[in-house]
SELODO-843861 format. One record per residue (C-alpha): x, y, z; residue in one letter. Coordinates in steps of 0.05 Angstrom, whole numbers. Layout:
REM residues N
- px,py,pz,res
- X,Y,Z,a
...
This chain:
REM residues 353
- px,py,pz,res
- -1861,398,-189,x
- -1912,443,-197,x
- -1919,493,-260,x
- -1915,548,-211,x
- -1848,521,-174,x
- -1819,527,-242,x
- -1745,549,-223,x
- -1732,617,-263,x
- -1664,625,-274,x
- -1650,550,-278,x
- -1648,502,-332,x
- -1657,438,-303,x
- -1704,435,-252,x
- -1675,376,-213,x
- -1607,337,-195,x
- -1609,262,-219,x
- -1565,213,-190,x
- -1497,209,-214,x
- -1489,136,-239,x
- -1418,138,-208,x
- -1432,147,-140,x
- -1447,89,-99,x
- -1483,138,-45,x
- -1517,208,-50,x
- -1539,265,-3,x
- -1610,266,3,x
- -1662,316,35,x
- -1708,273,81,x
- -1766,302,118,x
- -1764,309,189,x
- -1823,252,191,x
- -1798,210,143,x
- -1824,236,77,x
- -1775,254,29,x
- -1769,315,1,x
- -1729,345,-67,x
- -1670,388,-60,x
- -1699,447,-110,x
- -1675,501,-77,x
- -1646,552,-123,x
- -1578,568,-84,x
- -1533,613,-102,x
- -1473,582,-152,x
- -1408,554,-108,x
- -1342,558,-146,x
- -1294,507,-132,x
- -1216,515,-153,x
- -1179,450,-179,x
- -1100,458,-215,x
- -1100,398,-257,x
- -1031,378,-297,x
- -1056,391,-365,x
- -1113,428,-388,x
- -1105,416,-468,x
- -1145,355,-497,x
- -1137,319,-562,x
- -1210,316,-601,x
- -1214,250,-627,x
- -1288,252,-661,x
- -1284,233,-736,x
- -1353,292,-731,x
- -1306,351,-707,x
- -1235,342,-742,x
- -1171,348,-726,x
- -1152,395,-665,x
- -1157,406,-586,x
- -1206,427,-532,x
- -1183,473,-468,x
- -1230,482,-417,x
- -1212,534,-361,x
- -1270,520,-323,x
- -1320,459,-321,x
- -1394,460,-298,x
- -1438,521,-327,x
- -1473,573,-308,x
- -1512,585,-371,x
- -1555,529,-349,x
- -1574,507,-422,x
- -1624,451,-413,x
- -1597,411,-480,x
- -1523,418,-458,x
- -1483,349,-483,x
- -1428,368,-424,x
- -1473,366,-360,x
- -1459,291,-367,x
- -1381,300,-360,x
- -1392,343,-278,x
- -1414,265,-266,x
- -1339,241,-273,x
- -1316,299,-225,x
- -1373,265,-172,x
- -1427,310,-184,x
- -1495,313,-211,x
- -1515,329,-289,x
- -1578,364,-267,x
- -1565,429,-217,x
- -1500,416,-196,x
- -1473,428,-265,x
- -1502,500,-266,x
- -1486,510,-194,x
- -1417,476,-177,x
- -1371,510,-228,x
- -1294,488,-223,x
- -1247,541,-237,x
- -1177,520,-268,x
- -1132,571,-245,x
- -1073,541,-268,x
- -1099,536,-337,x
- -1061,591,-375,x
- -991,570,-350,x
- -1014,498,-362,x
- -1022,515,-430,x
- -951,543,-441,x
- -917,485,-409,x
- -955,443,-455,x
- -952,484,-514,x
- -860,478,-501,x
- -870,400,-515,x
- -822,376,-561,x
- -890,331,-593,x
- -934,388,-607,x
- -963,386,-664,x
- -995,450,-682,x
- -1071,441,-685,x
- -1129,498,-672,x
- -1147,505,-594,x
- -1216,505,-588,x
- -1246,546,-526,x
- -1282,511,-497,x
- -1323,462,-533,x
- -1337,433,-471,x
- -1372,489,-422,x
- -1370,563,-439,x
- -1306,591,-430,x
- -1338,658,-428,x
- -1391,645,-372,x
- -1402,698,-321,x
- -1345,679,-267,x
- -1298,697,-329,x
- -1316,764,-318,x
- -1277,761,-251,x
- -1232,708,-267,x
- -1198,733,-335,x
- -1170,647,-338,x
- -1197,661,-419,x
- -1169,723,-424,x
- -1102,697,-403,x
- -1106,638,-448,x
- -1114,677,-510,x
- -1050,727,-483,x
- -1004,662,-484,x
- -1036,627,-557,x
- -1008,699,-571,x
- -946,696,-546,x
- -941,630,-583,x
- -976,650,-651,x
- -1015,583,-637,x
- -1085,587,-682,x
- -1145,593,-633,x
- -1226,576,-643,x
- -1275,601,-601,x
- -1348,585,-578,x
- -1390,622,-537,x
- -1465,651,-528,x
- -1444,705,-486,x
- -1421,783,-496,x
- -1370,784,-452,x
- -1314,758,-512,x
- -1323,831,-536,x
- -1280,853,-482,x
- -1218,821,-507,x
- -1231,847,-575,x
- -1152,878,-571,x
- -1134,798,-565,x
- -1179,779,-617,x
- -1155,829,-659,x
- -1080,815,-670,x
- -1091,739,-669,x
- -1136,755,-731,x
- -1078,800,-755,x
- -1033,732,-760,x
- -1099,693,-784,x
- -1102,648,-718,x
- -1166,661,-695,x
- -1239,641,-708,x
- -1297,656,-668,x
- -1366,611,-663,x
- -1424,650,-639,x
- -1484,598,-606,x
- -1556,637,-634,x
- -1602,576,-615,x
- -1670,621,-621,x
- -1688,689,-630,x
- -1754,683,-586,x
- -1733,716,-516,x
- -1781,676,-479,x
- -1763,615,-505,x
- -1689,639,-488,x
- -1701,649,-411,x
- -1729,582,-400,x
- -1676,551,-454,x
- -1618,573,-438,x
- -1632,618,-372,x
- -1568,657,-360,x
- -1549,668,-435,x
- -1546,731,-476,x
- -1604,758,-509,x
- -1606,730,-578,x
- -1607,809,-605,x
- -1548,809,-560,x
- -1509,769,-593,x
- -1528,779,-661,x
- -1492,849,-649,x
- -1436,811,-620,x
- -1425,774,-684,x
- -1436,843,-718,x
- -1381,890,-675,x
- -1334,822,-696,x
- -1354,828,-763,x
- -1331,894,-766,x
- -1264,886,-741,x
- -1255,838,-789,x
- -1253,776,-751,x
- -1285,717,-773,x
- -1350,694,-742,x
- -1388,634,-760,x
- -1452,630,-725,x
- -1477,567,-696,x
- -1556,552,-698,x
- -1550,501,-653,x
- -1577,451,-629,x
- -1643,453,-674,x
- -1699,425,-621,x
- -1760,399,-665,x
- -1826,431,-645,x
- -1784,487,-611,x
- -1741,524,-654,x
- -1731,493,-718,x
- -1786,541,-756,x
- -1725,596,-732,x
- -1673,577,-778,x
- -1681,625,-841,x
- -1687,681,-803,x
- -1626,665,-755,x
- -1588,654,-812,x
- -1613,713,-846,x
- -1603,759,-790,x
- -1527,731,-775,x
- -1509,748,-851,x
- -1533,813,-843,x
- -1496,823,-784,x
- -1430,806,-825,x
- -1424,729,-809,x
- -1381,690,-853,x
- -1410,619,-846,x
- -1469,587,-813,x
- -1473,516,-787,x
- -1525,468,-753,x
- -1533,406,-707,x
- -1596,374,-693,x
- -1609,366,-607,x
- -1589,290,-585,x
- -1602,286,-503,x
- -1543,233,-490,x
- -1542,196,-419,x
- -1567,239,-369,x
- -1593,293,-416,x
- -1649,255,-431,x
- -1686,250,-371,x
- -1666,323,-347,x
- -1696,352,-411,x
- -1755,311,-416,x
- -1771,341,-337,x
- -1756,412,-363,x
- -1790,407,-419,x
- -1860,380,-385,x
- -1857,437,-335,x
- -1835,489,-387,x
- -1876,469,-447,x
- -1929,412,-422,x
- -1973,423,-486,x
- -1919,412,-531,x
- -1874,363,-499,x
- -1897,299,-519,x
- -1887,330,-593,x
- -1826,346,-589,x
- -1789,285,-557,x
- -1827,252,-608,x
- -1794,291,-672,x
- -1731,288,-631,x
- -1730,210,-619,x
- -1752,209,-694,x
- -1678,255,-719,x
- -1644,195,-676,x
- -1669,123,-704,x
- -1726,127,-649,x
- -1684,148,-586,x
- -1672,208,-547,x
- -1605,193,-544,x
- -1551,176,-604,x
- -1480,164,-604,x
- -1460,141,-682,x
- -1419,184,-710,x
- -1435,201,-787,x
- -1508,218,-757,x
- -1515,240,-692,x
- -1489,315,-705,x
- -1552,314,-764,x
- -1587,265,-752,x
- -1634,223,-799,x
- -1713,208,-828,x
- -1755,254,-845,x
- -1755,314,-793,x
- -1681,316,-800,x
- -1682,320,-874,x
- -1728,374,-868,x
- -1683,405,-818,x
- -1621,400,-872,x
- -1661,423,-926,x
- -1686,490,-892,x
- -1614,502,-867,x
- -1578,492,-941,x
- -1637,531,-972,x
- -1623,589,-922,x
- -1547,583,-923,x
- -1540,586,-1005,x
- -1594,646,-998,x
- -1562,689,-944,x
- -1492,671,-950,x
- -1472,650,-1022,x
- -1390,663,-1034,x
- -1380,667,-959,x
- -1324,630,-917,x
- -1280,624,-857,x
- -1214,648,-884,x
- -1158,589,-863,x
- -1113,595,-805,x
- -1030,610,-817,x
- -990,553,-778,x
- -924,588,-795,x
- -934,631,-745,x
- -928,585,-684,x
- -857,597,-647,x
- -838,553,-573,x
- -815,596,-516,x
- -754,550,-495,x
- -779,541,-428,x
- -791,623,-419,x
- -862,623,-416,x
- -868,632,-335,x
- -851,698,-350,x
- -910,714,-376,x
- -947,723,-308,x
């Protein structure tokens, strides 16, 4: 593709195969010459009801707790995004179709209560999403989040959320009296502060200013935030940490944390295409510095070192982050959650809708 067919508004810039798929659609010109299917269509939203919604997280990296995700595929269209490989197991492609073919759980809130009346629960935090943003624009019509956090109320089931995107401030009454019982946390993503970097990053984000005033309004309410500066991209952010950092304490964060970008499966090759169209001077730089954070791969699945990374970029990387850290936010901390709050409906949780 040509620098000036760039896609705005897209992160990747093309659909790879999906491995799974024996056979794929594929644009063919009327003379025999193939041609690309780059058009930058509108997003489809597709509704599935699946019989559970509530995953156990089994990485030794994350700890102890569960994932929901009310919708899969993202909008977003972050370039770096570990989950565009998982829209490949529901027969789709990693590349476009992740940002463009969003499924919509509707049944995820009343999922949740059935699950959460389970004689074997074991009360662990819910993370939203951890997968795809559970606050992505279609949310905005949907409310599936907004209903999820009503029945963790209902419950008094601890909650922790991730998102880059404004829109959690409008369930700020929700937020509120789960923080009241301490069983909530919120994650806010601030990858870079650079705008333009932003649109081509992570194209239908919030504005990092945005955000940082989303972790501040939080703040004030009293609800813990813990700002993300993730992933850390060598050669494209990385000089942005003490600042982010600095900035999010201002704003009232409690906590900070960092991963280093890995580009797993196929990550890899849709970054590498972005990232020679978006940024041809520096590309071969920075896959460099990033195969160098990963024992000389793009890619890196060991866990112990693939959040972090290794050699000597990503000990600079840790270095500049625990520098910043013990200078912006010395004393700070996530309060805990309060387990003792969590009480089963008895098979009355239908009424909630």
């Amino acid at each position: 593709m040509k620098a000036d067919e760039f896609m705005k508004g897209r992160g990747a810039q093309y659909n790879p195969a999906n491995p799974y798929l024996k056979q794929e659609y594929a644009a063919e010109h009327v003379e025999g010459m193939d041609e690309p299917m780059l058009s930058n269509s509108r997003t489809e939203f597709l509704t599935e009801h699946p019989k559970t919604v509530v995953n156990k997280v089994e990485s030794p990296d994350l700890g102890l707790g569960y994932s929901l995700n009310p919708y899969q595929g993202c909008e977003h269209g972050c370039i770096y995004c570990y989950a565009r490989n998982t829209h490949q197991y529901w027969g789709y492609g990693a590349g476009l179709d992740f940002e463009r073919k969003i499924i919509v759980k509707e049944n995820a809130p009343q999922t949740l209560a059935r699950q959460l009346e389970s004689k074997n629960w074991k009360v662990m935090p819910i993370m939203l999403a951890g997968n795809t943003d559970c606050y992505q624009p279609i949310e905005a019509k949907k409310k599936l989040t907004r209903q999820v956090l009503e029945v963790l109320l209902q419950y008094r089931h601890p909650v922790s959320i991730i998102t880059k995107n404004a829109l959690i401030l409008r369930d700020l009454d929700l937020l509120q009296q789960l923080n009241h019982l301490d069983l909530v946390h919120v994650n806010i993503s601030i990858t870079t502060l650079d705008e333009k970097l932003r649109q081509k990053l992570e194209p239908r984000t919030a504005a990092g200013a945005k955000r940082l005033e989303v972790v501040r309004q939080l703040s004030a309410a009293g609800i813990p935030v813990n700002v993300m500066v993730a992933p850390i991209i060598p050669g494209l952010n990385d000089s942005e940490v003490p600042n982010i950092i600095e900035q999010a304490a201002a704003a009232g964060a409690c906590n900070a944390a960092y991963n280093i970008v890995r580009l797993n499966g196929s990550v890899g090759p849709i970054f590498e295409d972005w990232i020679r169209q978006a940024f041809p001077e520096r590309a071969s730089k920075v896959l460099s510095q990033i195969a160098d954070c990963h024992g000389g791969h793009l890619n890196d699945s060991r866990f112990g070192t693939r959040m972090h990374g290794e050699g000597k970029f990503a000990e600079v990387i840790g270095k500049l982050y625990r520098i910043s850290k013990r200078k912006y936010m010395q004393g700070r901390s996530m309060k805990p959650y309060n387990y003792s709050h969590f009480c089963q409906r008895s098979g009355k949780q239908l009424g909630f809708f």
